[in-house]
RODO-2510 file (C-alpha; in nm, 4 decimals, decimal comma):
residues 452
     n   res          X          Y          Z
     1     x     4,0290    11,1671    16,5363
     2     x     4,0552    11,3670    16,2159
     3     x     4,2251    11,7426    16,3344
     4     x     4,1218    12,0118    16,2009
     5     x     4,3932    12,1175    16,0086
     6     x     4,3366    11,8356    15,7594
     7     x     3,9450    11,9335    15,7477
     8     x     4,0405    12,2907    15,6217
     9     x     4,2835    12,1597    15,4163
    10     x     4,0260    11,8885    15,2383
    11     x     3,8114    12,1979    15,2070
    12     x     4,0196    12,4357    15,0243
    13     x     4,1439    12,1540    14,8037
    14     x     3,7412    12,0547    14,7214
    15     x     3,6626    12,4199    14,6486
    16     x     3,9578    12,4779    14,4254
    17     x     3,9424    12,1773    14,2328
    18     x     3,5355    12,2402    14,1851
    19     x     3,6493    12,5699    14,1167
    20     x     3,8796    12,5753    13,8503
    21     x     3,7638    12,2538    13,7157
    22     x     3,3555    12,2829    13,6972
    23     x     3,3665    12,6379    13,6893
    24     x     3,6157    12,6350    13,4682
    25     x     3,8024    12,9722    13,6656
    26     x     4,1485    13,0814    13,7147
    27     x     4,3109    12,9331    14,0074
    28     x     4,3979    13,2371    14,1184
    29     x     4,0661    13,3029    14,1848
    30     x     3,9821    12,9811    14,3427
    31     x     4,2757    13,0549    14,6243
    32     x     4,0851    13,3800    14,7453
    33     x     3,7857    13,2579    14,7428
    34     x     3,8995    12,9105    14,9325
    35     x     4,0950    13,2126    15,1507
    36     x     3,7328    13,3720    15,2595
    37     x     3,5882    13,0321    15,3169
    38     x     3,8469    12,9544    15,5668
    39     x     3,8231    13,3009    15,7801
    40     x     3,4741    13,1971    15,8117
    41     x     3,5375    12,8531    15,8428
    42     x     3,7997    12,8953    16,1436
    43     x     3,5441    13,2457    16,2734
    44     x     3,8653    13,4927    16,2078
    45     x     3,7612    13,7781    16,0390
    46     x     3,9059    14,0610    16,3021
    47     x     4,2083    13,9062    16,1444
    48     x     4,1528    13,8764    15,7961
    49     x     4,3295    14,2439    15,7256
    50     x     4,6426    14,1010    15,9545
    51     x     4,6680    13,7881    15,6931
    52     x     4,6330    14,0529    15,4111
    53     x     4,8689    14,2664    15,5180
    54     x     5,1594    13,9602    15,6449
    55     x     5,1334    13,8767    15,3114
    56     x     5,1558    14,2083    15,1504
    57     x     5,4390    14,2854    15,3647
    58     x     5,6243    13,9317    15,2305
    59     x     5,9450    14,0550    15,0636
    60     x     5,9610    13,7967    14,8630
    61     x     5,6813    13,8477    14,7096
    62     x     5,8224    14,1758    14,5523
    63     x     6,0997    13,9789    14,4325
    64     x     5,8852    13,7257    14,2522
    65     x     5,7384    13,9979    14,0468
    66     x     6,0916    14,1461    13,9527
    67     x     6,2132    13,8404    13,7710
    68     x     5,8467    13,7591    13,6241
    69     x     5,8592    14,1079    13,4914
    70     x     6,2498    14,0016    13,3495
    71     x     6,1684    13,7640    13,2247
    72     x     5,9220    13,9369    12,9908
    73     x     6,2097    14,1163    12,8601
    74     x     6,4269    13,8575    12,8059
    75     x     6,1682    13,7414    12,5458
    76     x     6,0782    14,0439    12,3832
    77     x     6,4496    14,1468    12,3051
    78     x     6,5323    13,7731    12,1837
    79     x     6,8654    13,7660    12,3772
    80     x     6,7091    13,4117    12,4684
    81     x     6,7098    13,3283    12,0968
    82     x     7,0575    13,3992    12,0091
    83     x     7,2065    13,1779    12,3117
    84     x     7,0142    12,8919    12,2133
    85     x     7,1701    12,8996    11,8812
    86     x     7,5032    12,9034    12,0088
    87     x     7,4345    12,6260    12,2011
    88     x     7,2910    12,4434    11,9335
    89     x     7,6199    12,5202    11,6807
    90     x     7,8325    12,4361    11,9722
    91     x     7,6585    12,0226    12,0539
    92     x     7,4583    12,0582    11,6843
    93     x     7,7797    11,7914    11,5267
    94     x     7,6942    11,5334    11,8523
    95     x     7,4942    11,2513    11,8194
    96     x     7,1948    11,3807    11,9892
    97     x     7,2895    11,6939    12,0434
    98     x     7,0437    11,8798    11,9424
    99     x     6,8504    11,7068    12,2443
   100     x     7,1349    11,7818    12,4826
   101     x     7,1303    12,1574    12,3646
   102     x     6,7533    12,1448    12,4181
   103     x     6,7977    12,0769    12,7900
   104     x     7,0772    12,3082    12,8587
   105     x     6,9592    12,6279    12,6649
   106     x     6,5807    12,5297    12,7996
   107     x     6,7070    12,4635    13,2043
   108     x     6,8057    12,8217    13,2807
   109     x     6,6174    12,9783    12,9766
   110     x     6,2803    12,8295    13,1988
   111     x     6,4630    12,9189    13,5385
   112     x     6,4594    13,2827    13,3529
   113     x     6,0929    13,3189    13,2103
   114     x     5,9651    13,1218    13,5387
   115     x     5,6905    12,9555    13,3066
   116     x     5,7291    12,6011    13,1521
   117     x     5,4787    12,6267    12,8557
   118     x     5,6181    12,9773    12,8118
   119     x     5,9796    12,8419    12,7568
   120     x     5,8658    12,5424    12,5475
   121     x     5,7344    12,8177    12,3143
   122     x     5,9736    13,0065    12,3155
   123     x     6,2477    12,7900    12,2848
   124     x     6,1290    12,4874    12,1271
   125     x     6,0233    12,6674    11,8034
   126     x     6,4449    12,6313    11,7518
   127     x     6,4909    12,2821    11,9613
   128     x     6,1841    12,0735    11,8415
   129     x     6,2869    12,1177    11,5055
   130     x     6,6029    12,0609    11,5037
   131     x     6,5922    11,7427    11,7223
   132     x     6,3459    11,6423    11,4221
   133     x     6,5581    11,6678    11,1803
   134     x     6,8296    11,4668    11,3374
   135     x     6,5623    11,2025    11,3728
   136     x     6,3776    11,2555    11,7110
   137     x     6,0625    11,1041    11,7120
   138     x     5,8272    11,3894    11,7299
   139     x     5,6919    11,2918    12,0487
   140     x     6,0696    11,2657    12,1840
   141     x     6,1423    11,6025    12,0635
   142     x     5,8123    11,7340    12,2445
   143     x     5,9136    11,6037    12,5614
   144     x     6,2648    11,6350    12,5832
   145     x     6,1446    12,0320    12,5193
   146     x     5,9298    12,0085    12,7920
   147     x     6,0999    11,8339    13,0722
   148     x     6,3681    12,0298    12,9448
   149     x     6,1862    12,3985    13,0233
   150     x     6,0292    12,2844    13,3467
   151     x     6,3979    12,2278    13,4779
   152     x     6,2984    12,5748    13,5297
   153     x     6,1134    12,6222    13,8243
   154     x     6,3772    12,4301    14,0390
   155     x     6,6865    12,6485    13,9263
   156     x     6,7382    13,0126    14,0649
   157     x     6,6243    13,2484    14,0193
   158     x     6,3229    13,0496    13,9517
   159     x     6,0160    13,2176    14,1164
   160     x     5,9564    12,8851    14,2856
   161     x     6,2983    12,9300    14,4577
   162     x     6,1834    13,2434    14,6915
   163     x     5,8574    13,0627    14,7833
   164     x     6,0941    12,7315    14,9084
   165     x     6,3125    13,0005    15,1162
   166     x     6,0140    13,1626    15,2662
   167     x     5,8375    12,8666    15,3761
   168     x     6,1731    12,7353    15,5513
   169     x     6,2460    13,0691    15,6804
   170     x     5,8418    13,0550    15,8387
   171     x     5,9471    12,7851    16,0518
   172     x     6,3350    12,8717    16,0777
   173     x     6,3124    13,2581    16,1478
   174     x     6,6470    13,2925    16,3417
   175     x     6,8171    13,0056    16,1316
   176     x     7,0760    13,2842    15,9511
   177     x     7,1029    13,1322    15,6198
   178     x     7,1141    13,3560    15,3345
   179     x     6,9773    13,3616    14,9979
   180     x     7,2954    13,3023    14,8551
   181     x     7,3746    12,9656    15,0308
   182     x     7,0369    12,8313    14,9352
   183     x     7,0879    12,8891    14,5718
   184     x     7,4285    12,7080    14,5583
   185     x     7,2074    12,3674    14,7656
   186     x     6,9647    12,4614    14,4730
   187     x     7,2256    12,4270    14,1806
   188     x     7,4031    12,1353    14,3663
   189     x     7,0218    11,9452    14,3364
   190     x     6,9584    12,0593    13,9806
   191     x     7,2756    11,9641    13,8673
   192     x     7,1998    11,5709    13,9259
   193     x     6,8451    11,6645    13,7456
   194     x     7,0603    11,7527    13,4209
   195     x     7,2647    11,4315    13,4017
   196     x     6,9519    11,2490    13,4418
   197     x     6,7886    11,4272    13,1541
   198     x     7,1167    11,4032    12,9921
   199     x     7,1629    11,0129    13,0474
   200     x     6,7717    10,9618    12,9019
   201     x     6,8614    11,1423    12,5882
   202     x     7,1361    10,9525    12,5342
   203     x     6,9537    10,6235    12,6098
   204     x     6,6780    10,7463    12,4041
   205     x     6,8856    10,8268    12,0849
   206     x     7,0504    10,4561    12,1315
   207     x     6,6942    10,3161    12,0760
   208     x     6,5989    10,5356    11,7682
   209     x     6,9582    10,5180    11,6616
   210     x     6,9063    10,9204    11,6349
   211     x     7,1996    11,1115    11,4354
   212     x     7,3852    11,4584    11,4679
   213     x     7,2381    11,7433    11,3029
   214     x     7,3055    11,7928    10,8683
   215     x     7,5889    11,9955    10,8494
   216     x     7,3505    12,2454    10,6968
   217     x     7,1256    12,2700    10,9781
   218     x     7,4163    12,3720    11,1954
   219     x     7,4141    12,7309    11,3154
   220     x     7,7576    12,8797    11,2200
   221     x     7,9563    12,9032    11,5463
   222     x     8,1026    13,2201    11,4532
   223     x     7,8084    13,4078    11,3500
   224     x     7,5866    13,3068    11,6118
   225     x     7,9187    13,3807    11,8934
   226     x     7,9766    13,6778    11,7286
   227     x     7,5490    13,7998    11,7813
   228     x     7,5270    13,5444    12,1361
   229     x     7,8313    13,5924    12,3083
   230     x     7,6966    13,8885    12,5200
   231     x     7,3469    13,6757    12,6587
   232     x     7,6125    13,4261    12,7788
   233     x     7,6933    13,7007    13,0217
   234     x     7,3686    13,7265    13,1584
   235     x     7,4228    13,3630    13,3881
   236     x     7,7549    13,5099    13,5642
   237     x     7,5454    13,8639    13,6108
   238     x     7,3156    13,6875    13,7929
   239     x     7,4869    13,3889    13,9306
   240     x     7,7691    13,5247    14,0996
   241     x     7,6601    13,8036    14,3301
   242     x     7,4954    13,4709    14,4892
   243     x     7,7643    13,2543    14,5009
   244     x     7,9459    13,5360    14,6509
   245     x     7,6585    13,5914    14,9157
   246     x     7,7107    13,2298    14,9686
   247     x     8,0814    13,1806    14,9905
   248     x     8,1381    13,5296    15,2089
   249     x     7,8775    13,5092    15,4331
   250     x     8,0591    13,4887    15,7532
   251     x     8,3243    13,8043    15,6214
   252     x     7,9393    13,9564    15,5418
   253     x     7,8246    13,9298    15,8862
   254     x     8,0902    14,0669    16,0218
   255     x     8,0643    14,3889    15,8517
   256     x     7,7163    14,4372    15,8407
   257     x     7,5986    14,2516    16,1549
   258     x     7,3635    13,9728    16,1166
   259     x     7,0506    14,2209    16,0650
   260     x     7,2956    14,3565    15,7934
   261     x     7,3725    14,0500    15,6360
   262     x     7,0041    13,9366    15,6011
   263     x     6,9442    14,2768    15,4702
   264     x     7,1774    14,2347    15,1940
   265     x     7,0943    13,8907    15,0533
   266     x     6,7332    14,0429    15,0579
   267     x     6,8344    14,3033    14,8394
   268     x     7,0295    14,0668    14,6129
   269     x     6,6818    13,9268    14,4898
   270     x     6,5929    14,3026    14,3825
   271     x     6,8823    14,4469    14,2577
   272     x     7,0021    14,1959    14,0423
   273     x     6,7009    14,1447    13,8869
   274     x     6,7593    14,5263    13,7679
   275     x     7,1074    14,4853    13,6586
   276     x     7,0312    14,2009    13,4697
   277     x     6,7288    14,3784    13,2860
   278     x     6,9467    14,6677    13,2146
   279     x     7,2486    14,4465    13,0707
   280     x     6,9818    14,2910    12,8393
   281     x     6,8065    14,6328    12,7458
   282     x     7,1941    14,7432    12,6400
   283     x     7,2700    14,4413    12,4197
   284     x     6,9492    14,4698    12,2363
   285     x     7,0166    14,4021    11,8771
   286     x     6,7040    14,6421    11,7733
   287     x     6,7303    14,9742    11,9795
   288     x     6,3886    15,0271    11,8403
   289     x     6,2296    14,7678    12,0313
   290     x     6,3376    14,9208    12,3477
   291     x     6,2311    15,2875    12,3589
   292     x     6,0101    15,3625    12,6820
   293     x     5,6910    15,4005    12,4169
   294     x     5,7602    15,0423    12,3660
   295     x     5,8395    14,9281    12,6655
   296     x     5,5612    15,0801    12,8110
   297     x     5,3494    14,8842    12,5888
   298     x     5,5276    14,5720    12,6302
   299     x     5,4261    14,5625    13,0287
   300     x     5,1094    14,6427    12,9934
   301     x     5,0262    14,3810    12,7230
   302     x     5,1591    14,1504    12,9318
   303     x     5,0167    14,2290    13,2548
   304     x     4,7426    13,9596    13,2348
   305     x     5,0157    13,7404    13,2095
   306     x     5,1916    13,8763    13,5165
   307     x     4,8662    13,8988    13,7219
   308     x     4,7866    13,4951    13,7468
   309     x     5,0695    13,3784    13,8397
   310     x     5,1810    13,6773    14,1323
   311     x     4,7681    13,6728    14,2397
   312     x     4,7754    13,2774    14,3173
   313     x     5,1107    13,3329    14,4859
   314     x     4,9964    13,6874    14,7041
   315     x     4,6061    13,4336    14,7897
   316     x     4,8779    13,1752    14,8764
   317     x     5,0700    13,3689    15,1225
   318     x     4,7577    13,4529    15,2570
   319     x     4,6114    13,1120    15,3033
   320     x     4,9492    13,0261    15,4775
   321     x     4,8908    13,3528    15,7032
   322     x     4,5413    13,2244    15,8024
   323     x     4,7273    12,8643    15,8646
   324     x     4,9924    12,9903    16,0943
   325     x     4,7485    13,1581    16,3051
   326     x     4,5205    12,8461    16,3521
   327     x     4,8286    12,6595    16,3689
   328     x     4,7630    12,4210    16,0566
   329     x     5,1282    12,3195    16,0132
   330     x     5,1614    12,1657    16,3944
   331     x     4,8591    11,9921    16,3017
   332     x     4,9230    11,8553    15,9996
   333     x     5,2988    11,7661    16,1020
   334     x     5,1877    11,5732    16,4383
   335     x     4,9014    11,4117    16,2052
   336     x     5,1406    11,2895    15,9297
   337     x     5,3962    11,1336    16,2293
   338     x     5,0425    10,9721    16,4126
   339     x     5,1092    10,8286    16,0627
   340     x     5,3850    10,6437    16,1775
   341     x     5,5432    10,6975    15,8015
   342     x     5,8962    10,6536    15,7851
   343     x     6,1267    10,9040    15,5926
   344     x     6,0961    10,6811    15,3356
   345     x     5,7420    10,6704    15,3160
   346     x     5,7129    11,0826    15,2949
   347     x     5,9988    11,0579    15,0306
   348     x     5,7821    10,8135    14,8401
   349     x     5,4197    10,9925    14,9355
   350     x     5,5246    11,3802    14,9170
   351     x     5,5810    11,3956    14,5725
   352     x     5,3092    11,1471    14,4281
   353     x     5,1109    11,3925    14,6446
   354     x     5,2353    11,6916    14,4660
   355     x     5,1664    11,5645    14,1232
   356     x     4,8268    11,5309    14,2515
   357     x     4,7990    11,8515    14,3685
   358     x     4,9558    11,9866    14,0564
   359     x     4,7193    11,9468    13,8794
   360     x     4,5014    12,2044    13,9962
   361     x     4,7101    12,4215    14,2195
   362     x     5,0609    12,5733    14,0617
   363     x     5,3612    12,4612    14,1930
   364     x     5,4204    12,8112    14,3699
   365     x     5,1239    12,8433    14,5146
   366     x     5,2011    12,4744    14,6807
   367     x     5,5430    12,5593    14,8351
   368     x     5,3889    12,8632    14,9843
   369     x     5,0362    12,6745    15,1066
   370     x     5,2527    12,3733    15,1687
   371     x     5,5613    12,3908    15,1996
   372     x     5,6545    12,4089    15,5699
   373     x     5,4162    12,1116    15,6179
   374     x     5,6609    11,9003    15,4276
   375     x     5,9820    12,0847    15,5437
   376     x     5,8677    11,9795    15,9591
   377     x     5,7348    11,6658    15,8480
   378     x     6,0517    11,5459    15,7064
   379     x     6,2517    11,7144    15,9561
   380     x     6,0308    11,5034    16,2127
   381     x     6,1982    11,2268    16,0765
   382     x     6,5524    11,3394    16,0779
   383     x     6,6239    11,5079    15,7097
   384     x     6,8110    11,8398    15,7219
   385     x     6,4835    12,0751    15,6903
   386     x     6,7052    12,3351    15,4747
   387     x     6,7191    12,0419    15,1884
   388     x     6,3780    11,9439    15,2079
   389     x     6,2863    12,3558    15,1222
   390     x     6,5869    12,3309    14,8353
   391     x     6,3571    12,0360    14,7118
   392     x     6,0050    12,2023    14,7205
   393     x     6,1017    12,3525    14,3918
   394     x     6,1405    12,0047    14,2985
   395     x     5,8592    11,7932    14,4014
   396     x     5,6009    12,0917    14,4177
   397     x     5,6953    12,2835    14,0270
   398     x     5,8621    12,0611    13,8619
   399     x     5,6477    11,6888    13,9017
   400     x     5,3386    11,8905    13,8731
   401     x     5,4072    12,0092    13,5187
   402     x     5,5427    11,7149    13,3395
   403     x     5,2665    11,4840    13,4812
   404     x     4,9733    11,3944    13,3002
   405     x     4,6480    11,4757    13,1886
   406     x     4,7523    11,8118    13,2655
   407     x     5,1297    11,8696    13,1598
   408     x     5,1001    12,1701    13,0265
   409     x     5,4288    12,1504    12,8837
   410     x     5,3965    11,8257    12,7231
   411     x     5,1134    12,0189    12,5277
   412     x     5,2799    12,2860    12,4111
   413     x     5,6108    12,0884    12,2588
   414     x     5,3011    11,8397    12,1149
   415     x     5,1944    12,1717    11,9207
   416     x     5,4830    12,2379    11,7777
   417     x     5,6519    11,8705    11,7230
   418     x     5,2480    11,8235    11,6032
   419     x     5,3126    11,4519    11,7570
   420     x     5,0742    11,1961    11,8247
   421     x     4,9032    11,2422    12,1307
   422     x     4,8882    10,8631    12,3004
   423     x     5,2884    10,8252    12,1811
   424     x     5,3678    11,1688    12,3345
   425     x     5,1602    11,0809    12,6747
   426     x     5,3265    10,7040    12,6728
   427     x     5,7078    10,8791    12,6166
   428     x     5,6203    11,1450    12,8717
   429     x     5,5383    10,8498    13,1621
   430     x     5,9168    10,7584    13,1212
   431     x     5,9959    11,0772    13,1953
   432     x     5,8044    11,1449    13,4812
   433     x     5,9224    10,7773    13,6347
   434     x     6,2818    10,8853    13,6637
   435     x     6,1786    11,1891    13,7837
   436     x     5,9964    11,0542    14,0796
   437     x     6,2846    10,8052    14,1396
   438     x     6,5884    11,0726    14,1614
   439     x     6,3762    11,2666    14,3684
   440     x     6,2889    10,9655    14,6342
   441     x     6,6801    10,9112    14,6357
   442     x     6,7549    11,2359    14,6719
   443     x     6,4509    11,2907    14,9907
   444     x     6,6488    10,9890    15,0963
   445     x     6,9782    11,1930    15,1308
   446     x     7,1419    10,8934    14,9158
   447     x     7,3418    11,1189    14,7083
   448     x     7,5589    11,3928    14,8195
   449     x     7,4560    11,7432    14,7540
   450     x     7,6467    12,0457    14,7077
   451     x     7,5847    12,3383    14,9783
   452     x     7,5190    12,0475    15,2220
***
């Protein structure tokens, strides 16, 4: 017999996916909506204000919309800019290398902005180009760009990443891990994620016998250190409060007291957000560009931006609310093990799953709807439930955006490569292959991980 839990589920998936796709609506909306169908669904409206305000009162939440709103920044001041171009003067002379300074700059530049398409316009007006001229195919160039920028939502302090620690911390309340330790399992899993992009360009510019970048085309190392030295900053500003957070944890405790210590790695999410905004407001090349007048402008032109993304995430928390109090993730759990599937069979179903899902619901909104469903259904089956959330970023933002017919990013490097569309969607399925198979070997705890 069917349980319920995977009737409400099919529901809300139905009405989104009519939603956003006949209706043609923002997801965003399509999550509330699919939220009210599912109090009356389940008959739990003298609830519906406690789901509201569980959500409302989700910390993380409030650190989501920090970075979003620093990441807006970042762009606006084009500190971004400048520390591409060093990159690209420092691996410009390497066969390939404006590819390989493509994924680097674009990695933690994405992980910054927290949007894929945003980053491959942002960056890849300086990347696509450049790979071009060295004799990237166009539809290469779009794609390195865009599996590049999407490298994003799996490295801190990725929005995705706070989404992954809630869900674990939903079914491991008491578990004591701190923000800190989870970001160094995070960089330990994106770090494989890098070679493999790395190893593919390489391949890649065997096969078109691609060149380094004309002399001429190279940024000059010491003009662009001498304007991008101080954005370098910015990745030990943020970085290392964590690391520390990670590595001191125990000497925390025992200051603070585990309330204390938990305390403090919340905070970390907030204030280093700030510090980081107000290092990048100081090293502003044009002061002009940052009065409050401006500023002030800034945020509210980009507030539609803002809203999507934080909406669908606040509708998602909800949702997962309403699902804790019927109990969904039991259900869904005990359903998948009637299953009888193996861990290898969730490491080779999850993130086919995901793509699906992808295509219509964003990869945060998944790790909050979904994401403890995965981390106890793997955990039923012996993985370390702590990795599985460091992989939700993973299978749930990343998959979802390089996959086709809706890989956003993919579109957005084809814009500005202007590559043929069938060449660009053929290159992309390469991509996405190795993606899928580094992440089954990595659900398979085949490789070792740092933080583990």
């Amino acid at each position: 017999m069917i349980p319920n839990a995977v009737i409400y589920l099919a529901i809300m998936l139905v009405f989104v996916i009519a939603w956003f796709v006949w209706v043609k609506r923002p997801v965003y909306e399509a999550l509330f909506l699919s939220f009210i169908l599912l109090v009356g669904i389940t008959g739990t409206w003298e609830n519906i204000f406690v789901y509201i305000d569980g959500a409302l009162n989700t910390s993380l939440l409030y650190s989501m919309i920090v970075f979003v709103a620093m990441s807006q920044l970042l762009s606006h001041t084009k500190v971004i800019d400048s520390c591409v171009y060093l990159i690209l003067s420092l691996l410009g002379r390497v066969t390939g290398g404006a590819g390989y300074a493509s994924i680097i700059a674009s990695s933690f530049m994405g992980a910054l902005s927290g949007s894929g398409p945003g980053n491959v316009m942002a960056t890849g007006v300086i990347t696509i180009p450049a790979m071009k001229k060295s004799g990237f195919p166009p539809e290469l160039a779009a794609n390195v760009e865009s599996v590049a920028s999407y490298m994003g939502n799996m490295i801190p302090p990725s929005s995705n990443i706070v989404g992954a620690l809630g869900a674990f911390m939903a079914l491991y309340p008491n578990s004591g891990v701190t923000s800190g330790q989870f970001w160094v399992i995070l960089w330990g899993i994106a770090l494989y994620f890098i070679v493999q992009r790395m190893l593919q360009v390489w391949a890649f510019c065997k096969y078109y016998k691609v060149k380094p970048m004309a002399k001429e085309d190279i940024p000059s190392l010491k003009e662009t250190f001498k304007t991008g030295w101080k954005g370098l900053l910015l990745p030990i500003i943020i970085l290392v409060p964590f690391i520390v957070d990670s590595v001191c944890a125990d000497f925390i405790a025992s200051r603070l007291g585990d309330a204390g210590a938990t305390s403090f790695s919340k905070c970390l999410l907030f204030f280093i957000a700030g510090v980081a905004a107000l290092y990048t407001v100081l090293i502003a090349e044009d002061k002009k560009s940052i009065t409050i007048p401006k500023m002030v402008t800034l945020f509210s032109s980009k507030m539609k931006s803002l809203v999507g993304p934080i909406a669908a995430c606040l509708f998602g928390y909800m949702v997962g609310e309403l699902f804790a109090d019927v109990d969904v993730t039991t259900q869904l759990s005990a359903f998948l093990e009637s299953m009888n599937m193996s861990r290898l069979g969730l490491a080779l179903f999850i993130p086919l799953l995901t793509a699906f899902l992808g295509m219509v619901i964003p990869g945060s909104s998944q790790v909050v709807i979904f994401g403890p469903v995965f981390i106890a259904a793997f955990a039923a089956t012996g993985s370390d439930p702590l990795f599985i959330a460091a992989m939700l970023p993973c299978i749930c933002g990343t998959m979802c955006g390089i996959t086709p017919p809706l890989a956003l990013g993919m579109y957005a490097g084809m814009s500005i490569a202007e590559s043929d569309f069938k060449k660009t969607l053929i290159n992309d399925l390469w991509w996405v292959a190795t993606q899928y198979i580094l992440e089954v070997i990595l659900l398979m705890g085949w490789l070792p991980v740092l933080g583990m």
